[in-house]
C-alpha positions, 0 to 999 in steps of 0.5 A: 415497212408502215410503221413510220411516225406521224410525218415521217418519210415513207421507208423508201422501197426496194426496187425491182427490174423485170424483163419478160417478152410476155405481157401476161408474165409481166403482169403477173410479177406485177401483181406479185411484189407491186405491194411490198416493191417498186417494181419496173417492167421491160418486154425486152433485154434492151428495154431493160437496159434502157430502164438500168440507165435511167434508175439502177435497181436492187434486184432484175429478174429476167425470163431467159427466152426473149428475142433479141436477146436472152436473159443471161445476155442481157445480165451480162450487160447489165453488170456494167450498167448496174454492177450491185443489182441481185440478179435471178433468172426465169428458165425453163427445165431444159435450159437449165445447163445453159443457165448454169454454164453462164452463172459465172458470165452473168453473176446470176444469183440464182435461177428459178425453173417454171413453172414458178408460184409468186409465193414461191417466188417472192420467197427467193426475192426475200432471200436475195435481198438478205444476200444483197444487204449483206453485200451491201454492208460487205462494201462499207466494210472493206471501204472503210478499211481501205480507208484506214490503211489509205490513213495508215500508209500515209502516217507512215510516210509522216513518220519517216520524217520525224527523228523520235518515231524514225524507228516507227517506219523501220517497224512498218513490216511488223505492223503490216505483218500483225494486221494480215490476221483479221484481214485474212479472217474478213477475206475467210468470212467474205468467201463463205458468205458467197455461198448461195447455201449458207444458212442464215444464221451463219451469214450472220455469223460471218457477217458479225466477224467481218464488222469485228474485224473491220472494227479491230483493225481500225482501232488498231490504225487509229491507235497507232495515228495517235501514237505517232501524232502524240494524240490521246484525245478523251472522251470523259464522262462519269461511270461506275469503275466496278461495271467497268472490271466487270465488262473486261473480266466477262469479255475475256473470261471464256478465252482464257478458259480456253488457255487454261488460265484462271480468272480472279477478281478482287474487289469491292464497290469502287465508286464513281470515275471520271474518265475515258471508259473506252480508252480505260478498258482497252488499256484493261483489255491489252494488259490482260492479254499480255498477261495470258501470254505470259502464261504459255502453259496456264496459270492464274490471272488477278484481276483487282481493283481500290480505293484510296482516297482520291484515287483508285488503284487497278493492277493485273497480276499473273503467275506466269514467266515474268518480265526479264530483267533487262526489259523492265525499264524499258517496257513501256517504249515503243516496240518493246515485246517479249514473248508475243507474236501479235499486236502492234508492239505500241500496247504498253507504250499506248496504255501508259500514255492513257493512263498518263492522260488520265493525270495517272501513273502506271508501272510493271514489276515481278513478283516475289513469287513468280509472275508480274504485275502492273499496276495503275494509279488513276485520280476518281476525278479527272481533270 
């Protein structure tokens, strides 16, 4: 909490209410997290409330007996005044099928009997404020995912407008139908992280799918914002193109394990590139998807990687069920799937429109053998 820079700010505190109708226990709390918290105190559940509406808390800890009003009474209140606050509450043995009757009144975290120790105590308020952390990122999380569909309604609404994207609004179903997944794996995730039980490493578990998934739909809603707009904005910079494969064949390699398909690399130091890396290994990625669809039973999936003289060439090969004859002229059109049953339908409409970003070309067509392949063509030096 000390280990600020010479002239930096202090980190500010976490700020704890307590309400006791006992000076002594009032001391005591005090004494308790005076180090480590800010910390107010109120001999009543009216002062407390009084306090709330002058400076709203992270935590309120409240003894249940006090005359005028109980603790879970003055919780009840207090949800209105400061809705986020963990709140806890100090019971005696023989109140406690009152306290649990009112957990859901109250939205009480948890109830601590007495006789308490302040160890005992100050342990509680640790994970309590783990709990009100993860809450806290909860919240940024689903804010701005409501952003992003707020920005993805809106789009479509442009959408409908436009005569080249009309077909764009006709699929709007579809592409609410593939983001219920990761919204459904948030709400999953959410609901779990409301046990009270829940060990740490799991919420943090769940913590980290919420955020991947939030992230996820995002980049989604984003990419289909810059489809509609015909936007491929570019951040480029300079980077080795093999770490780049490398990172994509890492990421991908256990699923595809577990779909029994065999990842292959090939290729040698492929040098320096300029380009959007970000955009490049989500075309990367999105290409390697399709290809594991393609492969319903298993197969082989090649990854590969040259270079010419001015350029690079990446493909991605499979051994798995083609492309069908009538859809290769048309695979890189908005919509245009075979086989799927997830995604936007705007990824090889994307990944050829980055790619054509990059002064690219990319193309698709089956082998010989049995499978397909896509090809990229990109210049090592974007201008």
């Amino acid at each position: 909490m000390n280990d600020n820079q010479p002239g930096s700010e202090p980190p500010e505190k976490y700020r704890i209410l307590a309400v006791d109708d006992e000076p002594a226990n009032l001391h005591l709390l005090r004494r308790t997290f005076r180090q480590e918290y800010d910390i107010q105190l109120a001999e009543s559940g009216r002062e407390g409330l009084e306090l709330l509406r002058n400076s709203p808390v992270d935590i309120i800890i409240t003894d249940q007996r006090m005359p005028g009003m109980t603790g879970v009474e003055m919780l009840v209140e207090s949800r209105l005044i400061n809705p986020d606050a963990v709140r806890m509450i100090l019971t005696a043995y023989t109140d406690v099928k009152d306290i649990i009757d009112s957990i859901n009144k109250g939205h009480i975290y948890r109830y601590i009997l007495k006789p308490w120790s302040p160890e005992d105590l100050k342990v509680t308020v640790t994970r309590a404020l783990d709990h009100y952390r993860l809450e806290q990122q909860n919240r940024v999380l689903v804010r701005k995912l409501q952003k992003s569909l707020e920005d993805l309604r809106a789009a479509q609404q442009e959408l409908l407008h436009r005569e080249r994207l009309s077909t764009l609004g006709r699929m709007a179903s579809t592409i609410i139908h593939d983001l219920k997944l990761p919204m459904s794996n948030i709400r999953t995730s959410a609901s779990l992280l409301a046990d009270d039980n829940l060990p740490h490493n799991l919420r943090l578990e769940f913590s980290q799918i919420i955020q991947k998934e939030v992230d996820r739909l995002i980049e989604m809603t984003r990419e289909i914002l810059e489809f509609s707009r015909g936007e491929t904005s570019l951040r480029l910079s300079e980077f080795p193109l093999q770490e780049l494969l490398e990172d994509v064949a890492r990421s991908v390699e256990r699923e595809l394990n577990s779909n029994k398909v065999a990842l292959e690399r090939s290729w040698v130091d492929l040098g320096i590139i300029k380009g959007d890396r970000d955009r490049l290994r989500r075309v990367l990625l999105n290409l390697i998807l399709n290809s594991r669809d393609a492969m319903p039973s298993g197969g082989t999936l090649t990854l590969t990687g040259s270079r010419g003289q001015n350029n690079v060439r990446l493909e991605v090969l499979d051994t798995g069920i083609g492309i069908p004859i009538d859809l290769l002229s048309k695979i890189f059109e908005p919509f245009v799937t075979h086989g799927k049953h997830n995604g936007t339908g705007l990824g090889m409409a994307i990944a050829k429109k980055i790619i054509e970003s990059h002064s690219g070309k990319i193309e698709a067509y089956n082998r010989p053998t049995g499978g397909a392949v896509v090809s990229m063509v990109i210049p090592t030096d974007y201008a």
